[in-house]
C-alpha positions in Angstrom: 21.3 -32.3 -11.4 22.9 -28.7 -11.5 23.8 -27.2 -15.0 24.9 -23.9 -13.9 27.8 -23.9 -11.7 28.9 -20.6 -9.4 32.4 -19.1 -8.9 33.0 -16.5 -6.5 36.0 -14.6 -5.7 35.5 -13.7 -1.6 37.9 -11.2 -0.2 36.0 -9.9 3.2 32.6 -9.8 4.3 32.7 -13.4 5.2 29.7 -14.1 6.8 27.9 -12.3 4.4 29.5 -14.7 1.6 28.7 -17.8 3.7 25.2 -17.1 3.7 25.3 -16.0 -0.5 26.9 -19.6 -0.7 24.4 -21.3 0.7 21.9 -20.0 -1.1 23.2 -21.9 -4.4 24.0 -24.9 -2.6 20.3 -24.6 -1.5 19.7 -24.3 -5.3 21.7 -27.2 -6.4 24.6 -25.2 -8.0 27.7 -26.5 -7.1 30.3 -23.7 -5.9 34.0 -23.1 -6.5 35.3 -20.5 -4.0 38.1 -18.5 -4.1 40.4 -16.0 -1.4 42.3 -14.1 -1.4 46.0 -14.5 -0.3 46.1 -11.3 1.4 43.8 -12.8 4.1 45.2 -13.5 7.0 45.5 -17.8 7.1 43.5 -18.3 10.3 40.5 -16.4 8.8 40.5 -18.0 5.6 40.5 -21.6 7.9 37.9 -20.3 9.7 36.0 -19.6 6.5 36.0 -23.2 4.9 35.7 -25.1 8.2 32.1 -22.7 8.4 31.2 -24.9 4.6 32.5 -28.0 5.6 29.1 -29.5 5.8 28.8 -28.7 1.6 29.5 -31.2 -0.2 29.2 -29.4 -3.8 31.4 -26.3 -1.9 34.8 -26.4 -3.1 38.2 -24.0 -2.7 40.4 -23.4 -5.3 44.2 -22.4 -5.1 44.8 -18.7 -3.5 46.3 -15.9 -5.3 46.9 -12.2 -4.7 44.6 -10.4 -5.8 45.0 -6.4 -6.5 42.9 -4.1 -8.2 44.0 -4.1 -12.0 46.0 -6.3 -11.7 46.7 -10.1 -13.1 45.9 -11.6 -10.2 42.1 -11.6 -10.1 42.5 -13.3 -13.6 44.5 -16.1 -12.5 41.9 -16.5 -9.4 38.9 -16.7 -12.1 41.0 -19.3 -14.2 42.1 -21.6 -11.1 38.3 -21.4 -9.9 36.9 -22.0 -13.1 39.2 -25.5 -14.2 38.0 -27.0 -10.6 34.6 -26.2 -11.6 34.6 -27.7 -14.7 36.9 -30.7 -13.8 34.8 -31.4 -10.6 31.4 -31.1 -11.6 31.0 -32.4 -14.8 27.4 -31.6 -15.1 27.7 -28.3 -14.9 26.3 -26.5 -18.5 26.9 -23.0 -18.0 30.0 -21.2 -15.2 28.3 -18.3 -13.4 31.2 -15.5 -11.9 30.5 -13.7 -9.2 32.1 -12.0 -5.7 31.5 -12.5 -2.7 29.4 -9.0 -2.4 26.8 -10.4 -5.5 23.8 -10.9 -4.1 21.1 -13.3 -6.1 18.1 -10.8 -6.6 15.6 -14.1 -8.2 15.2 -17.7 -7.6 17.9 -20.1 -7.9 15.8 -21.8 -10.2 14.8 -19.0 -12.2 18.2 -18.5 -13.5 18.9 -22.2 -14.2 15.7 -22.0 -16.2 16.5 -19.2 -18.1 19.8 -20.5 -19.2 18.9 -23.8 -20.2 16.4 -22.3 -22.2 19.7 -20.5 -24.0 22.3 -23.5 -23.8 24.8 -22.0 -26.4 24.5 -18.9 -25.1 27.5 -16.9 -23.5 26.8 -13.4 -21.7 29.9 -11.4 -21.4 30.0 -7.9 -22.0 32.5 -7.5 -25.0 33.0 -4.6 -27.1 36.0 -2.8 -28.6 38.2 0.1 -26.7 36.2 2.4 -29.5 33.0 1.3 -28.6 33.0 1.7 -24.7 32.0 4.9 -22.8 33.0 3.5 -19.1 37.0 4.0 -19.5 38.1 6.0 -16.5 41.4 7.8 -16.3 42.4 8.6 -20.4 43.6 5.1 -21.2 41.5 2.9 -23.8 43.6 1.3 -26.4 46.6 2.1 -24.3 46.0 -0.4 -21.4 46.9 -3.0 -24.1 49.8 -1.2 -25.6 51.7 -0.5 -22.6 53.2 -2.1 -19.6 51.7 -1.6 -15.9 54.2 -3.4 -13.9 53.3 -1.2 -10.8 49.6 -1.6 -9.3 47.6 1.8 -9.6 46.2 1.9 -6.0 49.2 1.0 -4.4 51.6 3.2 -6.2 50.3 5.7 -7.9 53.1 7.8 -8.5 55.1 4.7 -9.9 52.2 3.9 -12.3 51.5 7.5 -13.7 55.5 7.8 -14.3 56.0 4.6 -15.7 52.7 5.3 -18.0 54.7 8.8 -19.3 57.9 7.6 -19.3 56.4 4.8 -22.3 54.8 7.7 -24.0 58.1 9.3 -24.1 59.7 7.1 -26.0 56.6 5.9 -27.6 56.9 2.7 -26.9 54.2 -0.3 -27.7 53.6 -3.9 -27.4 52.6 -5.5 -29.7 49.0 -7.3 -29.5 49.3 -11.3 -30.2 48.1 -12.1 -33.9 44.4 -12.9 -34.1 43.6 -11.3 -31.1 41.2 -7.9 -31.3 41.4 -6.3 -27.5 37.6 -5.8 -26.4 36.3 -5.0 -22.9 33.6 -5.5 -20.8 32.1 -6.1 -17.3 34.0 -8.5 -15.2 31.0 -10.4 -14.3 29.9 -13.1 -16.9 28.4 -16.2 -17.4 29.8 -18.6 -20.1 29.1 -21.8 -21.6 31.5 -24.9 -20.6 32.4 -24.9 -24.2 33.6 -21.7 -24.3 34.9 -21.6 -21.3 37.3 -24.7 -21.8 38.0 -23.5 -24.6 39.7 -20.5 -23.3 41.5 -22.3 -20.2 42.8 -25.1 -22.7 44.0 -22.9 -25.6 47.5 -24.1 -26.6 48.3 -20.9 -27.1 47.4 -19.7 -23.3 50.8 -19.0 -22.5 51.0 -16.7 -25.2 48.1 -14.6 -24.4 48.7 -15.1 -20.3 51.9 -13.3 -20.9 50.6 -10.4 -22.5 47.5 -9.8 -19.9 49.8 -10.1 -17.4 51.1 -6.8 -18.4 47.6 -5.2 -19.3 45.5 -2.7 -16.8 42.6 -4.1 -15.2 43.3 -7.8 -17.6 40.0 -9.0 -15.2 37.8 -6.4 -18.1 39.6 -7.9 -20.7 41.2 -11.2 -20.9 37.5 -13.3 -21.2 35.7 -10.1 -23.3 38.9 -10.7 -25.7 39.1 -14.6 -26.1 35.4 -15.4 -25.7 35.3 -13.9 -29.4 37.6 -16.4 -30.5 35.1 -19.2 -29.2 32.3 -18.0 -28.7 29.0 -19.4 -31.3 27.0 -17.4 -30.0 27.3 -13.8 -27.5 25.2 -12.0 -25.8 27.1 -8.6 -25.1 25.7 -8.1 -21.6 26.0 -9.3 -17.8 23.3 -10.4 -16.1 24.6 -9.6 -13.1 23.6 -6.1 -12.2 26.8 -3.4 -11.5 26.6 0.2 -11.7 29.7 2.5 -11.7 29.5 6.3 -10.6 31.3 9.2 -13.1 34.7 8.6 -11.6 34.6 4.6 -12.6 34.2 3.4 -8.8 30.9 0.8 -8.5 27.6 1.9 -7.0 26.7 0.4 -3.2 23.2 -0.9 -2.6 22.0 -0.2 0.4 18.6 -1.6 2.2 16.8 1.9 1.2 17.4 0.1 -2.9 15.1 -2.5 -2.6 12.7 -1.6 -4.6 14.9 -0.1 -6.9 16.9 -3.7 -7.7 13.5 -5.3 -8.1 13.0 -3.4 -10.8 16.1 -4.3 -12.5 14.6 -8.1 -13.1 18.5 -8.9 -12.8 19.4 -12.2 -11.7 22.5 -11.1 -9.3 23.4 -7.5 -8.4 26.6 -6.1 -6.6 28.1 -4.4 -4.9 26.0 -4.8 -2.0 26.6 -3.0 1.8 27.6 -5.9 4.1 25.2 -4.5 6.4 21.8 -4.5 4.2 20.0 -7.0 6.5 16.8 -6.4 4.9 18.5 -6.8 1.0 20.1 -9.9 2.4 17.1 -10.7 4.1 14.3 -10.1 1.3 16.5 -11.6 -1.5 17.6 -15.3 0.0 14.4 -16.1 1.2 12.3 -18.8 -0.3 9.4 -16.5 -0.9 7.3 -17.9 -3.9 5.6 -14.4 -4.9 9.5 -13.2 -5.9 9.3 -15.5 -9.3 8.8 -12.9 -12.4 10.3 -14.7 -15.2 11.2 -11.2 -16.5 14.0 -10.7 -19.4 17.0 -8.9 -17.5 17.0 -5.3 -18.0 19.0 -3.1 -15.7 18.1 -0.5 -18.6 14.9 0.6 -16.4 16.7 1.8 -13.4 19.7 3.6 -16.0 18.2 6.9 -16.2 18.0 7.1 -12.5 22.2 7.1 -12.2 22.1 9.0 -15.0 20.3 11.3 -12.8 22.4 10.5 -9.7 25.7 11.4 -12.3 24.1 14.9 -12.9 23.6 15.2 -9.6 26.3 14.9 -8.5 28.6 16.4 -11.0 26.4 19.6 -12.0 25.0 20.0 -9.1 21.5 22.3 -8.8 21.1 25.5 -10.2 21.7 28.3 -7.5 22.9 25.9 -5.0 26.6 26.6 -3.2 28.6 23.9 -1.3 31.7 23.0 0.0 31.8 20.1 -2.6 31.0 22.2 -5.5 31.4 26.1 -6.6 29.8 26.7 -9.5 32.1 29.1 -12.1 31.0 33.0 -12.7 29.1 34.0 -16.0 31.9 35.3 -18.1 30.2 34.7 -21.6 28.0 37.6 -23.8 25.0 36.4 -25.7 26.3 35.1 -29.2 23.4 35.8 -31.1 20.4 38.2 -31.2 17.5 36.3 -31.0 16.4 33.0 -29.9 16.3 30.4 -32.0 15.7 26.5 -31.9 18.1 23.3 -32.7 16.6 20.3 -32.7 18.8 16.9 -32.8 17.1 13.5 -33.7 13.2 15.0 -34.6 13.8 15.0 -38.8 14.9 11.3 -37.9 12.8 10.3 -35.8 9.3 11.7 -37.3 8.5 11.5 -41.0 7.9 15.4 -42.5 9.2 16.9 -39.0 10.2 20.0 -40.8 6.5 20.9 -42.7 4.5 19.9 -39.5 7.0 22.1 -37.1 6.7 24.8 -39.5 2.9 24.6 -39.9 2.4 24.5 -35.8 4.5 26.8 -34.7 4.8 29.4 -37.6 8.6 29.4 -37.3 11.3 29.5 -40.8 12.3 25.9 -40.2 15.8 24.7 -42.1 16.8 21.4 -42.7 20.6 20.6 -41.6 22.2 23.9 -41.9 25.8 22.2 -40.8 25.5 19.6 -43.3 28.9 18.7 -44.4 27.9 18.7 -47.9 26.1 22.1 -47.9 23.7 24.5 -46.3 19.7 23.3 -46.2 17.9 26.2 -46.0 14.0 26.6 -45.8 13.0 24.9 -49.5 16.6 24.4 -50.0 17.6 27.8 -51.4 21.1 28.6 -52.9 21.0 31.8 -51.6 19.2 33.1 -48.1 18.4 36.9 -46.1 21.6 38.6 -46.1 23.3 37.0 -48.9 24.4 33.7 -47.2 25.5 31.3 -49.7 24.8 27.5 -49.3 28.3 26.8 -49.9 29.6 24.5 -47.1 33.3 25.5 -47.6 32.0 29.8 -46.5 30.4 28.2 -43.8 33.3 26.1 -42.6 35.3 29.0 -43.0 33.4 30.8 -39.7 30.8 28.5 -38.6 30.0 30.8 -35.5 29.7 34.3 -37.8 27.6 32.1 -40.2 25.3 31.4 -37.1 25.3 35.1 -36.2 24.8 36.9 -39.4 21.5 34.1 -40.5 20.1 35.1 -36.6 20.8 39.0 -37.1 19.6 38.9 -40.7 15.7 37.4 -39.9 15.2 39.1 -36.5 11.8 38.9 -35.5 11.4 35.6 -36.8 12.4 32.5 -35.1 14.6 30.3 -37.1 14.9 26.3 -36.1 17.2 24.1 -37.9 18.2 20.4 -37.6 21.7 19.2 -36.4 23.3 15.5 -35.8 26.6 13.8 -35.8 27.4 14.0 -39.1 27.1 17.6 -39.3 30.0 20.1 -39.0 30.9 19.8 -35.1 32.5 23.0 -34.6 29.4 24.7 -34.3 28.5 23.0 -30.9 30.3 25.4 -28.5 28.9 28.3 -29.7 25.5 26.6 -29.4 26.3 25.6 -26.2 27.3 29.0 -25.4 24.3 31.2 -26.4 21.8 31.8 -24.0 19.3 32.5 -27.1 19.3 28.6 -28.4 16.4 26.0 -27.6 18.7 22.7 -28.3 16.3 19.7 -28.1 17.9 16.8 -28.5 16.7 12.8 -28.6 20.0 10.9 -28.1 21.0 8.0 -30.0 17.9 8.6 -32.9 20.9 9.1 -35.4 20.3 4.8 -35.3 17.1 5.0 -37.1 18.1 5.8 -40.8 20.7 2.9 -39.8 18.0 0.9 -39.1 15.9 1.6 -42.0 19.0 1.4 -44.5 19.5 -1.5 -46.8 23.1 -2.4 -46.3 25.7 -4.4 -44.9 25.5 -4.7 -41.2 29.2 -4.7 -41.0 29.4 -1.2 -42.5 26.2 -0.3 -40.5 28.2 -1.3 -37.2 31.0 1.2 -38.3 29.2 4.1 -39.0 27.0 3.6 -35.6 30.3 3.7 -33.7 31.4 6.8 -35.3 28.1 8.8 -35.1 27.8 7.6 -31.4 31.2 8.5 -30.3 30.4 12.1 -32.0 27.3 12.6 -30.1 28.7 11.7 -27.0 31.0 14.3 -27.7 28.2 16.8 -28.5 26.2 15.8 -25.5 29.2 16.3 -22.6 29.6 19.9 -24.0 26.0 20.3 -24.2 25.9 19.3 -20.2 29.1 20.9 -19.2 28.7 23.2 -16.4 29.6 26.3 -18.8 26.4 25.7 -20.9 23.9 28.8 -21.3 21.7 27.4 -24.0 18.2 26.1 -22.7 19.0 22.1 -23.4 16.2 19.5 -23.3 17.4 15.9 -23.7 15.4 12.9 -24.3 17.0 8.8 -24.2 15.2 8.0 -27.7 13.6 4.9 -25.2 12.5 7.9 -23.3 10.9 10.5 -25.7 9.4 7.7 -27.4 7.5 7.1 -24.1 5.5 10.3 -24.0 6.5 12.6 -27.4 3.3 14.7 -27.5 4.0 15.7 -24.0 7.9 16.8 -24.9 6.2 18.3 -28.2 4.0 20.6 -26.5 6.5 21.6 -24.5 8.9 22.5 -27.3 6.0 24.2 -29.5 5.0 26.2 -26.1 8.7 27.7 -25.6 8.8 28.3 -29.2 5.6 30.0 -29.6 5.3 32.2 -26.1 2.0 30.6 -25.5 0.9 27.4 -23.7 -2.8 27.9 -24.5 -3.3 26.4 -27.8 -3.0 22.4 -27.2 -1.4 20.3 -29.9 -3.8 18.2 -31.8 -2.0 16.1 -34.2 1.4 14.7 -34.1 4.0 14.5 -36.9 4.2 10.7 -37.9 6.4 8.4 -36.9 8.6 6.1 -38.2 7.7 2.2 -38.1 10.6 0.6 -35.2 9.2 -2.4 -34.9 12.4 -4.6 -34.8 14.6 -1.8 -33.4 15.5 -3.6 -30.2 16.8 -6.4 -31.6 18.6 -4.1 -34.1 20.1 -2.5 -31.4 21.1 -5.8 -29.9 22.8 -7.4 -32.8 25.0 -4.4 -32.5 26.1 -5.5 -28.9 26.8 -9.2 -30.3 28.9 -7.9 -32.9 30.6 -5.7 -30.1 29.1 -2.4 -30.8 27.4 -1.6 -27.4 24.7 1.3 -28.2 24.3 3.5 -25.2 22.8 6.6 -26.2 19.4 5.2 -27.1 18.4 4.0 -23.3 16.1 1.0 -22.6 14.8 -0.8 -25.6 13.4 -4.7 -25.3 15.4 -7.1 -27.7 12.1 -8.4 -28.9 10.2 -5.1 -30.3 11.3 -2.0 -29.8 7.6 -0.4 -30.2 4.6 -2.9 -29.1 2.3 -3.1 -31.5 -1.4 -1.1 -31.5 -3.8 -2.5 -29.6 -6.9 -3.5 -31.5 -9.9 -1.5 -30.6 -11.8 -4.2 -29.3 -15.6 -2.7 -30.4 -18.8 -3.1 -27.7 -21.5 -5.1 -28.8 -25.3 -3.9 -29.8 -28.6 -5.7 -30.7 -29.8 -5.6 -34.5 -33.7 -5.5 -34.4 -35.8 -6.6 -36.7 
């Protein structure tokens, strides 16, 4: 007897779906199947006379379904309450479309959520909190009305969009209700998911998604935190989406890249991957891993893809991108170093840089409090003041006159997102600074902090949403600095190698090998830190791929060889 129960939404690609469907019939999981209206009625016929031989295959009522619109929310629900009034047995509903494709065993997944019976996974996290809004509205797809669809007519949509703006007009968001959004794909419990469809006050909050862009992001990561005991903010279902918001296709030539991901369904899959479909459906026993989900291995790879294809390769023209002329001067006169995450990251990061590397190292000159010079000086060469308020006054000039003032002696300072921000340009625009940066280390004084989580959860958001800020300038395309960027999953991976490297650039001279490290901080229990965040619908993205359990394994005991004792 099934406890995990499959909806898919099919659309096209129908021999491709029939064959997907199957596959959890062949598992035991009973499937509710839904099409779309726009298909023509003799296909659709065609379609469920192909499952007719399924008993546990079942079709719910059709709607139209556009992109960002409300009907691929009222498909889910019509789906999802013949699910749950069918099959009875059925523990946890499983979404899905008809180009997923199940990447493990059937049985795999049914083991891993009956291990977790209370568990919902659902992306949710508020408009704040996301980076993955496409097209400038956040808070403002709950606030306004979209009666025309965005594909369809464009130019009705972006009018209608101003016009509201014009006359500043809002809705107003149902009491109780705090808008969050998420990936479409999700996989809730029957509690929770009753729950939702038999709310007495579903009218009420039908009426406003109705009038919401892209409702299918929001509607369930909204009302599952009414519910919900317990959430995991993420999908299991593996989807990727490119820099302009449209989702990744997997082609055969991704195989082993999906494995890797140790998801338990992935879209959106080529309808012509024979060998995905092929590899992926078969009943082959060496493909059970028993593997914690975690697309997080395979993100830095379309992070690379992004830069790829936004930035482009140094020296490299094309018809799809022309890179702009050099129009900038050097801001400074002498290189100098910036380095973003290190003093939180390593205990004592400014005495052991100093000591290796011979260099005047600050503390956090852009400190909004005031100016840390080397042994925290009021006064510094050339008469700068520490006074944060003649700093703030000309950051840039500040910058200038401390570089011009110790030439012939490298300078290197700290910098994060709680320091004076209007620095960054300049920075980004100097071909004389070194900015090394480990994203999303900002986390770890959080983490070591002794305070309430709920305030801990507000400050993240804000010092993430600043460095994401910093970063995009930092990789803009009119950057001259020499930038180095490490995931703090990443640096953590190999930091004597990205140490050396700094020290080398810093020093003129890759001769002299580093022979002791500065000391890290203790992160055992970061990971889970990090995903407490997500369940309290904070989703940290800046830190890259850290396992809920530990976030650092522990040391390996030197296991010692044995010897004789004579007598």
């Amino acid at each position: 007897m099934s406890t995990v129960g499959i909806v898919i939404l099919v659309h096209t690609a129908f021999d491709r779906a029939e064959q997907v469907i199957r596959h959890w019939v062949q598992g035991d999981c009973p499937v509710v199947v839904h099409v779309d209206v726009n298909v023509p009625d003799k296909t659709f016929q065609m379609f469920k006379d192909s499952l007719s031989d399924l008993k546990i295959v079942r079709f719910s009522d059709r709607h139209r379904c556009e992109w960002g619109t409300w009907g691929m929310v009222a498909a889910t629900q019509s789906a999802a309450e013949l699910l749950l009034t069918k099959f009875p047995e059925v523990r946890h509903a499983y979404l899905a479309s008809g180009s997923c494709l199940p990447l493990r065993p059937v049985e795999e997944l049914r083991s891993y959520l009956d291990g977790r019976p209370r568990t919902d996974f659902i992306e949710s996290a508020t408009t704040a909190d996301v980076p993955w809004t496409i097209g400038g509205l956040d808070a403002e797809r709950f606030t306004l009305r979209f009666p025309f669809a965005w594909k369809k007519n464009r130019r009705l949509f972006d009018l209608a969009v101003r016009a509201q703006r014009a006359v500043r007009y809002k809705r107003k968001i149902p009491e109780g209700l705090t808008p969050h959004m998420g990936s479409q794909w999700w996989c809730l419990t029957r509690q929770t998911l009753s729950a939702i469809l038999q709310d007495p006050d579903r009218k009420t909050y039908d009426a406003f998604f109705k009038r919401v862009w892209i409702p299918d992001e929001s509607y369930f990561q909204t009302l599952v935190r009414l519910y919900s005991q317990n959430i995991e903010s993420r999908s299991l279902t593996l989807s990727k989406f490119d820099f302009q918001g449209k989702p990744h296709i997997f082609y055969d030539d991704h195989l082993q890249l999906l494995r890797r991901s140790d998801c338990f369904v992935a879209r959106k899959i080529w309808p012509r991957a024979t060998r995905l479909y092929g590899t992926f459906l078969s009943k082959d026993p060496t493909t059970l891993k028993a593997a914690e989900p975690n697309p997080g291995k395979i993100d830095r790879i379309f992070a690379k893809a992004v830069d790829r294809r936004t930035l482009g390769r140094p020296g490299l023209y094309m018809q799809s991108r022309w890179p702009r002329h050099e129009r900038q001067n050097g801001v400074t006169s002498s290189p100098y170093s910036v380095f973003e995450g290190f003093a939180e990251l390593f205990e004592n990061f400014e005495y052991w840089l100093a000591k290796e590397t011979t260099a005047r190292v600050h503390g956090h000159l852009f400190h909004p409090d005031r100016v840390m010079f080397d042994g925290r000086q009021d006064h510094f060469q050339g008469a700068l003041s520490d006074s944060a308020a003649l700093r703030d006054y000309q950051p840039q000039l500040f910058l200038t006159n401390l570089i011009w003032n110790t030439r012939g002696e490298r300078q290197a300072f700290q910098f994060g997102p709680d320091d004076q921000q209007k620095i960054t340009q300049a920075m980004a625009r100097d071909r004389n600074a070194q900015i090394s940066v480990i994203s999303g280390a900002w986390a770890v004084p959080l983490f070591l902090s002794n305070r309430n989580f709920a305030d801990i959860r507000v400050d993240a958001a804000r010092m993430q949403r600043t460095e994401d800020k910093h970063l995009k300038v930092l990789r803009s395309a009119d950057t001259k600095a020499r930038v180095r960027i490490w995931t703090m999953a990443d640096f953590i991976d190999s930091p004597m190698e990205a140490l050396q490297t700094i020290v080398d650039e810093m020093t003129g001279s890759s001769v002299r090998r580093l022979t002791e490290a500065p000391r890290m901080v203790d992160l055992q229990g970061f990971g889970q830190f990090l995903q407490n965040l997500k369940n309290q619908g904070m989703h940290p993205y800046l830190m890259g791929d850290f396992p809920v359990e530990n976030a650092m394994p522990a040391p390996k005991q030197k296991v010692r060889k044995p010897y004789l004792v004579r007598k």
